[in-house]
C-alpha positions in Angstrom: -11.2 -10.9 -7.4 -11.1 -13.3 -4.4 -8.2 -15.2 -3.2 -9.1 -18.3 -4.8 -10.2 -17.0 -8.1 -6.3 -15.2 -8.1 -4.9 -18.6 -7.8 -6.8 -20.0 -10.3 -6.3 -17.7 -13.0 -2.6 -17.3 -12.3 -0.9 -18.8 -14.5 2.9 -20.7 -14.4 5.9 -19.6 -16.2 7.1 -21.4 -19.3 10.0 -23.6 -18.9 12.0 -21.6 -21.2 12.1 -18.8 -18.8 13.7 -20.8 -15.8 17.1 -21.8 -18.7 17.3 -17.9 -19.4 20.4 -16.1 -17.8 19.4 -12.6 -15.9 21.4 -10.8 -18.7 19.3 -12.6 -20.7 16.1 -11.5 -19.8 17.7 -7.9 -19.2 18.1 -7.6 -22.8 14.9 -9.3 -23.7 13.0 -6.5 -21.6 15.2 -3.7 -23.2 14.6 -4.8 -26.5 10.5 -5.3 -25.8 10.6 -1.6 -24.1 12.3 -0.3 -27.5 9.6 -2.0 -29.5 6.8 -0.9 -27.8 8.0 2.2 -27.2 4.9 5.0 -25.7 2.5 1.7 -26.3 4.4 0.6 -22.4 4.2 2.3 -19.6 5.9 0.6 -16.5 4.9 2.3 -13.2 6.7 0.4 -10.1 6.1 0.9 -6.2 9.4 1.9 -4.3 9.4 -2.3 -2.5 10.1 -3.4 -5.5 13.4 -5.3 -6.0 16.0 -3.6 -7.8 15.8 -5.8 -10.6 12.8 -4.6 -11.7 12.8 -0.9 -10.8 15.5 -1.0 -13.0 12.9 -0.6 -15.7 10.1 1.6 -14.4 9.2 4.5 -16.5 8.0 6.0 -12.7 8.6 5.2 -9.0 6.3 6.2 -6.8 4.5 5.6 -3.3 0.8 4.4 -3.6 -0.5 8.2 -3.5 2.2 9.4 -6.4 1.1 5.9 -8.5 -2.4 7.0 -8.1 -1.9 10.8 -9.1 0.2 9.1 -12.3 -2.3 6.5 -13.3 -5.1 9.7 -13.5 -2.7 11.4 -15.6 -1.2 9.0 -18.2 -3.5 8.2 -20.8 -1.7 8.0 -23.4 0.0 4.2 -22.9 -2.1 1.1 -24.3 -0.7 -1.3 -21.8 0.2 -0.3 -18.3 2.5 -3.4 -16.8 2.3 -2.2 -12.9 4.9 -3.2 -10.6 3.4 -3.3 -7.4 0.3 -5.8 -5.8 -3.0 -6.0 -6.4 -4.8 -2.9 -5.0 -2.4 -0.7 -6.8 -3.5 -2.0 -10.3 -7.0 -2.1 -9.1 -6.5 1.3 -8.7 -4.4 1.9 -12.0 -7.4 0.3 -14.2 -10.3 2.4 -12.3 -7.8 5.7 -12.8 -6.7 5.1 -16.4 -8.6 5.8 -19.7 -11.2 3.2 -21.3 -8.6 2.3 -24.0 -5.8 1.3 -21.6 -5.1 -2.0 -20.0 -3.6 -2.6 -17.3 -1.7 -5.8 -16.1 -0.3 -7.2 -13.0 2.7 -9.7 -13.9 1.7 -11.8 -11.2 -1.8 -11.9 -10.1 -0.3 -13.9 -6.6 1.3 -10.3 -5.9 -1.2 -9.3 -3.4 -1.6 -7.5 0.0 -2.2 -9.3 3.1 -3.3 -5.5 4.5 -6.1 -5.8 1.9 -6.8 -9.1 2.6 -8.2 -8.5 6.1 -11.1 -6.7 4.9 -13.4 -8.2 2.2 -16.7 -6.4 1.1 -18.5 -9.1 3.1 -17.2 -8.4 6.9 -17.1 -5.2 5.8 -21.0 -4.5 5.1 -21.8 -6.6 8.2 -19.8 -4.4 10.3 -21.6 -1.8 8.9 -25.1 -2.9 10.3 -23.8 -3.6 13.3 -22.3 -0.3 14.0 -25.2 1.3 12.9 -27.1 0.0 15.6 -24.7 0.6 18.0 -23.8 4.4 17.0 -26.4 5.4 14.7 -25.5 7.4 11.6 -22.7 9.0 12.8 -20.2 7.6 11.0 -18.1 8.2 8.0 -16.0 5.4 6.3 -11.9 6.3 5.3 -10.1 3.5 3.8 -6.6 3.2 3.0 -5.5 2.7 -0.4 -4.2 -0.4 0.6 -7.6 -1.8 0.1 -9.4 -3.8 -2.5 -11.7 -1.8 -5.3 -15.0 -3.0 -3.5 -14.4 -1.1 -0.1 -13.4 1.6 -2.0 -16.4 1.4 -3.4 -18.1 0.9 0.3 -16.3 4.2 1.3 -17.6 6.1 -1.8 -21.3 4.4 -1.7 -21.2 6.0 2.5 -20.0 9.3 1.7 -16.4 8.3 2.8 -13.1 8.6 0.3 -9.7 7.0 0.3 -6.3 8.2 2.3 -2.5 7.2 2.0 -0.2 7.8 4.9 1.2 11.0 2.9 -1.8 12.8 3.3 -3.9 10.4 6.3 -3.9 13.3 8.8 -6.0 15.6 6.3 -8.2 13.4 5.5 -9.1 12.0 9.0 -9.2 16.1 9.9 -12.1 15.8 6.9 -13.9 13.2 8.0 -15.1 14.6 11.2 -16.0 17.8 9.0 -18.4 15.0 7.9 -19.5 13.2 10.7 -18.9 12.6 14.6 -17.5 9.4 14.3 -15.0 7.3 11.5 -14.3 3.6 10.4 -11.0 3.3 9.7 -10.5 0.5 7.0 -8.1 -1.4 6.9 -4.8 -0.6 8.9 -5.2 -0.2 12.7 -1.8 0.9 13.4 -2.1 3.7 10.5 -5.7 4.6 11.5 -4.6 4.7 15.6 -1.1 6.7 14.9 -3.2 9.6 12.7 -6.1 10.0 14.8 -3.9 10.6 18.5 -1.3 13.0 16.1 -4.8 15.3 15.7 -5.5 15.2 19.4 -7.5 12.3 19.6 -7.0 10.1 22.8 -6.6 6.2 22.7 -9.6 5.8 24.8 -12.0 7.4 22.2 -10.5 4.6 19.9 -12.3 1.0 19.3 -11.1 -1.7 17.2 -13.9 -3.9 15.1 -12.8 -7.6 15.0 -14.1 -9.0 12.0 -13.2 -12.4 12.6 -15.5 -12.3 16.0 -17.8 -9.5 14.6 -17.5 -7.3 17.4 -16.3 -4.1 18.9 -13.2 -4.4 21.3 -13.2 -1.3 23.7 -12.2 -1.2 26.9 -13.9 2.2 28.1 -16.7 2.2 30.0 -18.7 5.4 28.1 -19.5 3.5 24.5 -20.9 7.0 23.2 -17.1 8.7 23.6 -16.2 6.3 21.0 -15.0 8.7 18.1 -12.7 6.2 16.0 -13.2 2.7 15.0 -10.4 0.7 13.8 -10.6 -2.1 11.6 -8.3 -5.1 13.0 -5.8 -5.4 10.2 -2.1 -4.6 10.1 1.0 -4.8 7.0 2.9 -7.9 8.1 6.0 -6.3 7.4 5.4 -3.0 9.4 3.9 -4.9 12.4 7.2 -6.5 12.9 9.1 -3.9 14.1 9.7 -3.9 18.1 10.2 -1.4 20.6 12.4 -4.1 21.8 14.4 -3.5 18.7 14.3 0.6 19.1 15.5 0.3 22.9 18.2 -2.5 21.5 19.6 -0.4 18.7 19.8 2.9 21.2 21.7 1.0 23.8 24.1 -0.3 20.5 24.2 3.0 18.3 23.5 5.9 19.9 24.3 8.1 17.4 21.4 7.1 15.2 18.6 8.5 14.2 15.0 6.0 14.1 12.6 6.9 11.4 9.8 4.7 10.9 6.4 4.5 8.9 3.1 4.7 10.1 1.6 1.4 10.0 4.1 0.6 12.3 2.3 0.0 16.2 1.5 2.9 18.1 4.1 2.0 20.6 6.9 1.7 18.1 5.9 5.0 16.4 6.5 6.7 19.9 9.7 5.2 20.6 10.6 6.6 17.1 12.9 10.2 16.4 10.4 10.8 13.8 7.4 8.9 11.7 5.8 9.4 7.7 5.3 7.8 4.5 7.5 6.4 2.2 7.9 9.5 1.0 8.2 11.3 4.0 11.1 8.7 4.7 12.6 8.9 1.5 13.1 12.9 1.7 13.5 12.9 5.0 16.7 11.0 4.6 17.1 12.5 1.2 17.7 16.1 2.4 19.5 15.0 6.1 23.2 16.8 6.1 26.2 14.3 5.2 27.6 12.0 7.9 24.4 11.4 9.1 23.4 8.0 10.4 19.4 6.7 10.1 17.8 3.3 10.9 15.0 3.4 9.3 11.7 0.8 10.2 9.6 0.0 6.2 10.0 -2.5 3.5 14.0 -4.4 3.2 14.0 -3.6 -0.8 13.4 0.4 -0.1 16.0 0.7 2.6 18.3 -1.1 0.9 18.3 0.9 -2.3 18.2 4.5 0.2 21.3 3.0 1.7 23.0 2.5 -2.0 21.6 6.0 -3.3 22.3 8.0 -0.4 26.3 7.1 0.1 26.8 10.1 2.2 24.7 9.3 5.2 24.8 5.7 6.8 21.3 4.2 6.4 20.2 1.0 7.8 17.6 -1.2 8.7 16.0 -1.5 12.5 14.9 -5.0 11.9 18.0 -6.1 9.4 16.5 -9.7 9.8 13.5 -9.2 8.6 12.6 -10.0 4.9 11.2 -8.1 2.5 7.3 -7.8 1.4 6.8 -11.3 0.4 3.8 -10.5 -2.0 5.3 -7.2 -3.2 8.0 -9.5 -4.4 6.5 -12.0 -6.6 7.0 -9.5 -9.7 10.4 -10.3 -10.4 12.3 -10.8 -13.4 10.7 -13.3 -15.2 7.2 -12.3 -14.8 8.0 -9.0 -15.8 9.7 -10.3 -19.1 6.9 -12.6 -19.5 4.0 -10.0 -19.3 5.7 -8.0 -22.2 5.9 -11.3 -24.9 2.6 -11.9 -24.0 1.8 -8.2 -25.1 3.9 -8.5 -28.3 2.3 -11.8 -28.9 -0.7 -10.6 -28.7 -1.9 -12.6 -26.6 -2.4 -10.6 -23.0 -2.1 -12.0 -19.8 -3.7 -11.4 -16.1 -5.4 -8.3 -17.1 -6.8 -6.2 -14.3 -10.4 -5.0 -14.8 -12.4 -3.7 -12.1 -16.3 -3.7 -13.0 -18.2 -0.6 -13.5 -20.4 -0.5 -10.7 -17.6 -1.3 -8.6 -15.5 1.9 -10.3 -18.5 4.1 -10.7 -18.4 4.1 -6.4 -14.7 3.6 -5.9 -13.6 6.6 -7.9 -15.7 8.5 -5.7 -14.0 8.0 -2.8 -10.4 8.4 -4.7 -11.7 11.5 -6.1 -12.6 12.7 -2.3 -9.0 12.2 -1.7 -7.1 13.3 -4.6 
């Protein structure tokens, strides 16, 4: 679904909603969640705000969502709490009978965004020419269903920051060479952990349609980054690491990896959401962690984990502005709309687009 076709079909709120009290809708929710009982199930990504995690059946990380939407097929409406890509995802994983639904189809990713199927196929010819077919294409989950579907089409699969360093190690069992799709910073920071150095790294512009490297020996070229980035991760400075040492040196920095290359450097340690999450989880009491991902998850570490001081290395910067747009009342709203029959912004990715897609996921998982 493009951009515009997501605003069109979105629909607004009724009126009713915006008079109802947050313990009013609370109750509404619980009450729906009793009625529908196994019918619901209410997966929720760990940036969502506490006011809806509140009612997930499951939190999870995009690779733990994905592993759950394979596995549940037993619900008839899945109401994902996340963006876009992740009910995408959801649909393409889940069973024939199932539907999925995204209570706001504005809750997108502006990661996924940066690549569309278009840029993406033109790169594709281009790069051929320039490197022959040498090539193997990884995308990161945070991608839309169609360059999945590129990645499965080329031989290529799916990876998510928990498990981005075995895949990329599996892609050169493939071929010489990998596109990285869509995340630079996650694509650059896996690739130099195995050993590879930033010189044998390009970056594809799809906006100019060409290849940025700065080398003079095209052919040593092993990894070709797409120029995209998570608005939230890119944010965080080394400025802000050197800053916060100078202030706190007792802290420990922890950051994820679609955070820049230099930033991951400057860092004590580096992972995925879960990495972060047990990282901090199993750290002895009395220990003190800023901590460089999305406002909602550090926030809710720092309430959980009362023993340890956690923080947040950028404590200005807001949360995931698109991750955020499931809130309260879309969340109630999606589930009258199910009781009334009457189903709302319905996530359905087409067959041909799946039949290629789920290759790729299946690569991965």
């Amino acid at each position: 679904m493009s951009i515009l076709e997501t605003f069109t079909k979105n629909k607004s709120l009724p009126a009713r909603l915006s008079t109802m009290s947050i313990t009013e809708m609370e109750q509404r929710i619980k009450e729906i969640k009793a009625q529908l009982g196994d019918r619901l199930y209410l997966p929720a990504h760990h940036y969502q705000k506490d006011e809806v995690v509140q009612f997930a059946d499951v939190t999870g990380d995009s690779l733990q969502l994905a592993k759950i939407s394979a596995q549940n097929k037993e619900a008839e409406f899945i109401v994902f709490c996340g963006v876009h890509f992740m009910a995408e995802t959801a649909d393409m994983l889940s069973g024939p009978d199932q539907t999925v639904i995204l209570p706001d189809l504005k809750a997108g990713c502006s990661m996924a965004d940066m690549a569309d199927i278009h840029q993406t196929e033109r790169a594709w010819i281009e790069l051929n020419k320039i490197f022959g077919d040498t090539i193997l294409p990884l995308t990161y989950v945070n991608s839309t269903a169609e360059i999945k579907a590129f990645c499965g089409k080329h031989g290529g699969a799916t990876v998510t920051s928990s498990n981005a360093k075995e895949m990329v190690s599996w892609a050169f069992q493939q071929k010489e060479r990998l596109l990285f799709l869509p995340d630079q910073h996650l694509g650059r920071n896996t690739a130099f952990d195995l050993g590879i150095p930033l010189q044998d790294m390009a970056v594809w512009d799809p906006i100019q349609n060409k290849l940025i490297y700065e080398g003079s020996e095209i052919e040593q070229v092993k990894v070709i980054l797409w120029k995209g980035h998570c608005s939230v991760h890119e944010k965080f400075t080394v400025e802000q690491i050197q800053e916060f040492r100078m202030n706190h040196s007792d802290y420990q920095i922890i950051v994820h990896p679609e955070c820049t290359h230099e930033v991951v450097r400057a860092s004590d340690m580096n992972g995925s959401t879960h990495y972060i999450i047990e990282t901090i989880r199993n750290a002895a009491p009395g220990t003190k962690w800023a901590v460089g991902t999305e406002m909602n998850l550090v926030n809710r570490l720092a309430q959980q984990f009362t023993d340890k001081k956690i923080v947040s290395l950028n404590p200005s910067l807001c949360p995931c502005l698109t991750m955020n747009r499931i809130d309260l009342p879309h969340l109630l709203w999606s589930l009258e709309n199910i009781v009334e029959g009457n189903v709302e912004n319905v996530i359905s990715v087409d067959d041909e687009t799946k039949k290629y897609a789920i290759m790729a996921l299946n690569r991965m998982m």
